[in-house]
MARKOL-781528 format. One line per field, with one value per residue: x, y, z of N, C-alpha, C in turn; residue in one letter. Coordinates in steps of 0.2 Angstrom, whole numbers, always signed. Layout:
N
n.px: c(X	...)
n.py: c(Y	...)
n.pz: c(Z	...)
ca.px: c(X	...)
ca.py: c(Y	...)
ca.pz: c(Z	...)
c.px: c(X	...)
c.py: c(Y	...)
c.pz: c(Z	...)
residuo: c(A	...)
END
This chain:
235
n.px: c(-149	-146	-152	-146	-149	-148	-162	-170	-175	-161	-152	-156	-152	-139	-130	-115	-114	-104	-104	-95	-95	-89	-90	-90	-89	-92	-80	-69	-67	-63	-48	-31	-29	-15	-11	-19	-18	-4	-5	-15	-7	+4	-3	-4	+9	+13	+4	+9	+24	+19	+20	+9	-10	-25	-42	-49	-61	-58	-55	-58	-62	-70	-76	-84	-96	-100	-106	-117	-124	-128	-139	-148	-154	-145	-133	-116	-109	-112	-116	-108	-100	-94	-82	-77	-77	-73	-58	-56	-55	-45	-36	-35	-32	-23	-24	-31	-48	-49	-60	-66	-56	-62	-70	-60	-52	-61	-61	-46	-45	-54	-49	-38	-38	-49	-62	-80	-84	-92	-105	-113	-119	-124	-133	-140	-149	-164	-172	-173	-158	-159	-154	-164	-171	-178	-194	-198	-206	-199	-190	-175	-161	-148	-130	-122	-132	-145	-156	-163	-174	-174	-182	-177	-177	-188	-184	-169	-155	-155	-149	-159	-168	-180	-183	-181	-171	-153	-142	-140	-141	-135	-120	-116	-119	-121	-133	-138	-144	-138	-124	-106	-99	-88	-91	-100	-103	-105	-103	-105	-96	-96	-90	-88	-93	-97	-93	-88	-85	-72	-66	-69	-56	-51	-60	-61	-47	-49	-57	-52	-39	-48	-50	-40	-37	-45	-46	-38	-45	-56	-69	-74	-72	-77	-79	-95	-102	-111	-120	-128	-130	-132	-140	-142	-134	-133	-129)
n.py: c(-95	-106	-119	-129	-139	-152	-161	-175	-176	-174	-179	-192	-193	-189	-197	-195	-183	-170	-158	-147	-133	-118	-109	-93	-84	-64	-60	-49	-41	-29	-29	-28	-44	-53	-68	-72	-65	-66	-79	-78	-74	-82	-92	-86	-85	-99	-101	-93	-95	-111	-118	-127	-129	-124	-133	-139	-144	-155	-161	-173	-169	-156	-161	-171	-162	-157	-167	-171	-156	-159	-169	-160	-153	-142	-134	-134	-131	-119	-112	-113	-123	-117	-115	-120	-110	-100	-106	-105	-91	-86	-92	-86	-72	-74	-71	-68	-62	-48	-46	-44	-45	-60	-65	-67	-78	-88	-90	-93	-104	-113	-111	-119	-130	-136	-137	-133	-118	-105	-93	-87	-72	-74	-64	-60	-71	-77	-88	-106	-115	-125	-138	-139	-147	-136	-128	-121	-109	-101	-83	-78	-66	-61	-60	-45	-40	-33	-27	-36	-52	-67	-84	-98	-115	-127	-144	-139	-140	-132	-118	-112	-100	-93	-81	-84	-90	-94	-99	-101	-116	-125	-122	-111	-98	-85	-76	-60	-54	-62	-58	-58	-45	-29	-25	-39	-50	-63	-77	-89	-101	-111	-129	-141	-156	-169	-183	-191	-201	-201	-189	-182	-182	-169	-158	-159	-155	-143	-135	-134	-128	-115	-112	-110	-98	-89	-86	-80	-66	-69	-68	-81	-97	-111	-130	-139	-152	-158	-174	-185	-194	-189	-176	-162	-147	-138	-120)
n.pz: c(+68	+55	+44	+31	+19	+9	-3	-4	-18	-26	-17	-19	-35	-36	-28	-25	-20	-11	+2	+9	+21	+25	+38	+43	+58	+61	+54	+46	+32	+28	+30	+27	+20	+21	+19	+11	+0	-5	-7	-20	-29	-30	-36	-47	-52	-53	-63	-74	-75	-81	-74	-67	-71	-74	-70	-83	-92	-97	-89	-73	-62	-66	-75	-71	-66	-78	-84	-72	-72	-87	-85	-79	-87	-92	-103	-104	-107	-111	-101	-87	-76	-61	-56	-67	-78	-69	-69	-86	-87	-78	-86	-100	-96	-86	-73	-57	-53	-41	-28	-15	+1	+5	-4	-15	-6	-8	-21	-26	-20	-25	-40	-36	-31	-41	-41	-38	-31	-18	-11	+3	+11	+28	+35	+25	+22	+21	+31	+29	+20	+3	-7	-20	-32	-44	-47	-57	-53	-46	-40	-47	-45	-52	-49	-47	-54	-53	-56	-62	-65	-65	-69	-65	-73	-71	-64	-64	-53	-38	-28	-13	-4	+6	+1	-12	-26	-21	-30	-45	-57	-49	-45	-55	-56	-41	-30	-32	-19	-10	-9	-5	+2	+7	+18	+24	+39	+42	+35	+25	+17	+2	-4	-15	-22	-33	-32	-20	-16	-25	-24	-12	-6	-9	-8	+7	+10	+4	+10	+24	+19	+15	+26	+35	+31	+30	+46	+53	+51	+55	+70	+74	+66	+56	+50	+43	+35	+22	+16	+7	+14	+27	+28	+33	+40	+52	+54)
ca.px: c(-146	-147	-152	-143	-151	-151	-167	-172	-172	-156	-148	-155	-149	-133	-127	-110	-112	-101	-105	-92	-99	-84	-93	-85	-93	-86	-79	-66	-67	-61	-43	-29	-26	-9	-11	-23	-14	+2	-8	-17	+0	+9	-6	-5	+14	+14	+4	+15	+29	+18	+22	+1	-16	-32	-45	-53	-68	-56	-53	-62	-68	-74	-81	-91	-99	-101	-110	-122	-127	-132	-143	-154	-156	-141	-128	-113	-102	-116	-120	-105	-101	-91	-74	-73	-80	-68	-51	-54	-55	-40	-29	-37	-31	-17	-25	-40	-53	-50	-66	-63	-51	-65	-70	-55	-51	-62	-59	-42	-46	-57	-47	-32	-41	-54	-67	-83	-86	-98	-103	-119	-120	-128	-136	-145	-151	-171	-176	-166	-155	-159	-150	-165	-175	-184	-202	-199	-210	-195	-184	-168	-158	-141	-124	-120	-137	-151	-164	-166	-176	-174	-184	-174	-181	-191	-180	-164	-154	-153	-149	-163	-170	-187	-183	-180	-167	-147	-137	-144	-139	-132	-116	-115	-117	-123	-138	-135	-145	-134	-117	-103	-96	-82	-98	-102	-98	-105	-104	-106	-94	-97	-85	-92	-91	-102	-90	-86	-78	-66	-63	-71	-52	-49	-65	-58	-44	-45	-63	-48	-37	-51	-53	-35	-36	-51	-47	-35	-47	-64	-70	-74	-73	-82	-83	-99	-103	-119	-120	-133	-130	-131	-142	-142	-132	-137	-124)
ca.py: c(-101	-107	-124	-129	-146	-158	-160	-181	-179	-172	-183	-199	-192	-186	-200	-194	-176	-169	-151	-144	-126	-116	-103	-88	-76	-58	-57	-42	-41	-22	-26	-33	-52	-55	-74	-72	-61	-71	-88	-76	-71	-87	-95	-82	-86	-105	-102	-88	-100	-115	-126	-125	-126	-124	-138	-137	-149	-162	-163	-177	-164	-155	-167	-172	-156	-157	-174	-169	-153	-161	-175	-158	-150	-137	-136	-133	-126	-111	-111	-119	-123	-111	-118	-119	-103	-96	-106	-100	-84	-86	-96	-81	-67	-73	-66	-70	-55	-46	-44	-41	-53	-65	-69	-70	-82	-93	-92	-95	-110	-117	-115	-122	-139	-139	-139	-127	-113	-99	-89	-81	-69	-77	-59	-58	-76	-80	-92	-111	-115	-130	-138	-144	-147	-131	-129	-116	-102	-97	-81	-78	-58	-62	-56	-40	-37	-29	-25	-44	-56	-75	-89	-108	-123	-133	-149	-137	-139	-123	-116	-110	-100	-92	-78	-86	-93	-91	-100	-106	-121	-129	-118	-107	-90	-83	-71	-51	-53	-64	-59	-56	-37	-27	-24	-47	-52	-69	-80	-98	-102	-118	-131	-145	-161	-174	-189	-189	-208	-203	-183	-181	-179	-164	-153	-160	-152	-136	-134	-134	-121	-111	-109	-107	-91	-85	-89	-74	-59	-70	-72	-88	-101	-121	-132	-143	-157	-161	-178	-189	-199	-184	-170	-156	-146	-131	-115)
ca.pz: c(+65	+47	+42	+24	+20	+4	-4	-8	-27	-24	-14	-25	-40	-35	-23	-22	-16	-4	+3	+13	+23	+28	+39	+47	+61	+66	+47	+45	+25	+26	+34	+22	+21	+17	+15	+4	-5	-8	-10	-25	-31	-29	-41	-56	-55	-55	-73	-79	-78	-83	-69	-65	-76	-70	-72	-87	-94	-100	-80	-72	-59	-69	-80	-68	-67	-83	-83	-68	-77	-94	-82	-77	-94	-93	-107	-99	-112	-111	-91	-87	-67	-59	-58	-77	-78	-67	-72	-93	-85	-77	-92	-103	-94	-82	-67	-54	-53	-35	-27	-8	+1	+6	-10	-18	-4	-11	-28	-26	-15	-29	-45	-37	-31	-48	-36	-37	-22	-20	-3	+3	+16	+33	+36	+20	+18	+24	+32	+30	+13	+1	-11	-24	-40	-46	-49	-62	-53	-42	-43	-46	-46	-52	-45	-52	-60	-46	-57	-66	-62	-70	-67	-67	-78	-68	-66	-65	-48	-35	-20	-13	+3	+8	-3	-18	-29	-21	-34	-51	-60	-43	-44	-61	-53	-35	-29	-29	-10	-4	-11	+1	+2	+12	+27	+27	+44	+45	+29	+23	+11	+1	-10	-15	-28	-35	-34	-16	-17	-28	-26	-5	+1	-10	-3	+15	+11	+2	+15	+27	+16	+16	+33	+38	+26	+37	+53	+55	+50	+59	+77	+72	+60	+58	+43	+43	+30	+19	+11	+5	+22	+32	+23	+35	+45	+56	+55)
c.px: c(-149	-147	-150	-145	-152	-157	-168	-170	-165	-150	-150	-153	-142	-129	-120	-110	-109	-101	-100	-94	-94	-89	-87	-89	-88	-80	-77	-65	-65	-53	-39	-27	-21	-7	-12	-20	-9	+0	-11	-10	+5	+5	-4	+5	+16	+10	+7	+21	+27	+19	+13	-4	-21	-36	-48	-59	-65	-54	-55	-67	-72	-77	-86	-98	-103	-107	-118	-126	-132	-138	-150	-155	-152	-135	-121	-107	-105	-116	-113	-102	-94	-83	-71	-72	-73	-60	-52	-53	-50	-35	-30	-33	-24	-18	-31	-43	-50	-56	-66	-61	-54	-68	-65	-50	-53	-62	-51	-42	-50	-52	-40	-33	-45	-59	-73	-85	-89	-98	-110	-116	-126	-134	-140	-151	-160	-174	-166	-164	-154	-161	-156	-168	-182	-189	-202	-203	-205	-191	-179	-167	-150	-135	-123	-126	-144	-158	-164	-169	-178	-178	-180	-180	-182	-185	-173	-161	-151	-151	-156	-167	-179	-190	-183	-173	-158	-142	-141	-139	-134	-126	-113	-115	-124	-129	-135	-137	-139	-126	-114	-98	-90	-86	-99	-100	-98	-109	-102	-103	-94	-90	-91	-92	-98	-100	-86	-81	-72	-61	-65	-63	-48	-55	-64	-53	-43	-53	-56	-42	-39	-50	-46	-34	-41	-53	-44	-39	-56	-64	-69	-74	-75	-81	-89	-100	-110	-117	-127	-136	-132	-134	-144	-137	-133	-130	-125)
c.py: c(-102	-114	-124	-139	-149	-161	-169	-182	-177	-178	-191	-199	-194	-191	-198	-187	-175	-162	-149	-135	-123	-108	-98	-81	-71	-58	-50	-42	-35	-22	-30	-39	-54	-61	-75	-68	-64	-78	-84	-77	-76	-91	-93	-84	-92	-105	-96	-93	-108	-121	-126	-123	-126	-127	-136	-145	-155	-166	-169	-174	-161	-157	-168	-168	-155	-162	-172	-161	-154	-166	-169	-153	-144	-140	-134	-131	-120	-108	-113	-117	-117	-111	-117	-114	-99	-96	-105	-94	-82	-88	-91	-75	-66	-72	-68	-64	-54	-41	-41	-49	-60	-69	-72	-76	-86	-96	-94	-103	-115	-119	-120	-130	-140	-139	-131	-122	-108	-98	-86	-79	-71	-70	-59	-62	-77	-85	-100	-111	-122	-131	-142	-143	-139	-129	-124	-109	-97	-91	-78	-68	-60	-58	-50	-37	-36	-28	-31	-48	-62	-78	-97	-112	-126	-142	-147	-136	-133	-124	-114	-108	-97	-88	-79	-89	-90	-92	-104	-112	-125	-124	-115	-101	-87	-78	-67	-50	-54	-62	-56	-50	-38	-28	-34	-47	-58	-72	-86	-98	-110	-122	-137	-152	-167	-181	-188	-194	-205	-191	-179	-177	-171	-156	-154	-153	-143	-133	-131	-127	-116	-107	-107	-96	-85	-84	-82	-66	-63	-69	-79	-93	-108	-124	-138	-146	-159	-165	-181	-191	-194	-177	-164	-154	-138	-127	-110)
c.pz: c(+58	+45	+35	+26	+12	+3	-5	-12	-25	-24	-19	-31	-42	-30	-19	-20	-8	-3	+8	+15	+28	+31	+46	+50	+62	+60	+48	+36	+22	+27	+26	+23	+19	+16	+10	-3	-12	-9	-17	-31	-33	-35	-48	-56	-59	-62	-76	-80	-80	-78	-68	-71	-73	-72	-76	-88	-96	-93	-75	-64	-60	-71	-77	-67	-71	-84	-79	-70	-84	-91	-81	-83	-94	-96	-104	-102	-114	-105	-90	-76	-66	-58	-64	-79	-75	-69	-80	-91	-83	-80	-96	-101	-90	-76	-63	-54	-45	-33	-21	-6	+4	+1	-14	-16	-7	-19	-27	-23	-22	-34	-42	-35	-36	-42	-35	-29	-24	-13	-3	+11	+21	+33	+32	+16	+24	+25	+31	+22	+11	-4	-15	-30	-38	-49	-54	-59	-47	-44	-41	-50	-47	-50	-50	-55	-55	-51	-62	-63	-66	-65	-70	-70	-71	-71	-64	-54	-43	-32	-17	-4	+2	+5	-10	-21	-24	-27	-41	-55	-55	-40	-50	-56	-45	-37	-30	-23	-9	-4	-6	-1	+6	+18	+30	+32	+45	+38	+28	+17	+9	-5	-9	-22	-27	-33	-28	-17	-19	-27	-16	-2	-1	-9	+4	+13	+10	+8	+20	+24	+17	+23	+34	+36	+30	+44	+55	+55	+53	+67	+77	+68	+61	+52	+46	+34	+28	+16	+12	+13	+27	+31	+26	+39	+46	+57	+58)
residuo: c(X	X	X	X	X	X	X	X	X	X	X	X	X	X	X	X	X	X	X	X	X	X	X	X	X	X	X	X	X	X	X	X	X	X	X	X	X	X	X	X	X	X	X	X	X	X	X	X	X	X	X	X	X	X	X	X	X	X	X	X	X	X	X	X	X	X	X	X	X	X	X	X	X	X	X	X	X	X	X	X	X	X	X	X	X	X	X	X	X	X	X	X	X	X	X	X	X	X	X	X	X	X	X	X	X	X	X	X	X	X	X	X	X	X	X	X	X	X	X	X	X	X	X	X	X	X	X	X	X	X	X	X	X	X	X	X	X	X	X	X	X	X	X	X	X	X	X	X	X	X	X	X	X	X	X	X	X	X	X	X	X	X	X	X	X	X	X	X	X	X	X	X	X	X	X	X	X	X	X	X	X	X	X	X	X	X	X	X	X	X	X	X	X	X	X	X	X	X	X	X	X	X	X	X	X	X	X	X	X	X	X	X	X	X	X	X	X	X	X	X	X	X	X	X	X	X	X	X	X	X	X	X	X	X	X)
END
C-alpha cells in the first residue's frame, strides 16, 4: 500500500486543492482500448471542425495554475503546468501524442476538462508519496531523459517519494522511474485543481471519466480524494 498525503505548507498555501487518485490494479496497457480510442478521435475532431478549444492561460483553470506557479518562483510561460503544455500542443499540431492507451487515457481526460493529470507507476514508486515545498537537495530524472539529474528551487512544489523527486513544479513533467509503460499493472493516476469551490465538480467528473476508461482493461479500479481537510489517502 501507498500513502499519498499533502504536506502543511502545502495545504496552507493552497487551500483550494483538490487531488483526485484514479488508481487502477491488474492494468492490461498491451491490449487495444477502443473507448479510448474513439474518445481520442472524437477530440482531434471536435477542433478540426472548431466546435472545441483547449484551455489555454486566458482560461480560468488554467489561470490559476498559472497564479499558484508564479506564488513558488516558477515562470509558467517557460515551466508551464501540464495542461497548457499539453492543449498548445494539441491546437499546434491537431493531434494528442499516442503514448500507450493508459496514458493517452489521461491526457485526453485532462485537455478536455483543462484540468492537469499525470500517472506514476505504483510498482516503481518507494516508499509513501508527498505533495510539498522542496528543500533544493532533492533529485529529479525527467521523463524521457534516464541519464539527467535536476535538482528543484527550494520553495518550488513537488511530488515527492523516498527516491526522490516524481513531478517537478507541482505538475509540469513526470519522473522517468515512475512513468507508466505497456508492462504498469498497478498505477495512480492523478487530476487535480487549486480552486476546488469553484472548479472541484469538474475533477469529480472527469476523475470519474477517467475511471470508466479504465475499468474495462483493469482488475480493479477506486478514485480517493486529497484535500486540505483530508490530506491523505492510502492506495
Amino acid at each position: 500500500m501507498t500513502a499519498f498525503r499533502i504536506a502543511p505548507a502545502v495545504a496552507d498555501a493552497f487551500p483550494g486543492t483538490l487531488v483526485a487518485l484514479v488508481t487502477a490494479s491488474g492494468l492490461r496497457n498491451r491490449e487495444t482500448w477502443p473507448a479510448t480510442a474513439a474518445a481520442v478521435e472524437e477530440l482531434e475532431r471536435r477542433l478540426a471542425d472548431g466546435t472545441w478549444r483547449p484551455a489555454d492561460e486566458t482560461d480560468p483553470r488554467v489561470g490559476a495554475w498559472h497564479t499558484a506557479y508564479r506564488s513558488f518562483g516558477t515562470n509558467p510561460r517557460r515551466t508551464r503546468p501540464s495542461v497548457d503544455a499539453l492543449g498548445r500542443r494539441l491546437a499546434k499540431k491537431g493531434a494528442l501524442p499516442r503514448v500507450n492507451p493508459a496514458v493517452d487515457a489521461y491526457n485526453c481526460v485532462s485537455v478536455r476538462h483543462g484540468l492537469p493529470a499525470g500517472a506514476f507507476d505504483l510498482d516503481h514508486v518507494t516508499g509513501d508519496v508527498e505533495i510539498r515545498l522542496a528543500d533544493g537537495t532533492e533529485d529529479f530524472t525527467p521523463l524521457g531523459e534516464p541519464g539527467t539529474v535536476e535538482h528543484p528551487r527550494p520553495g518550488e512544489v513537488v511530488y515527492v517519494d523516498a527516491g526522490g523527486v516524481l513531478t517537478r513544479h507541482w505538475n509540469h513533467r513526470d519522473a522517468h522511474r515512475t512513468r507508466v509503460t505497456g508492462d504498469s499493472a498497478r498505477v495512480a493516476f492523478i487530476l487535480e485543481t487549486v480552486e476546488a469551490p469553484r472548479d472541484g465538480h469538474l475533477v469529480e467528473a472527469a476523475a470519474e471519466e477517467l475511471r470508466a476508461l479504465l475499468a474495462p482493461h483493469s482488475t480493479a479500479t477506486a478514485v480517493h480524494r486529497l484535500t486540505p481537510g483530508h490530506p491523505e489517502a492510502v492506495v
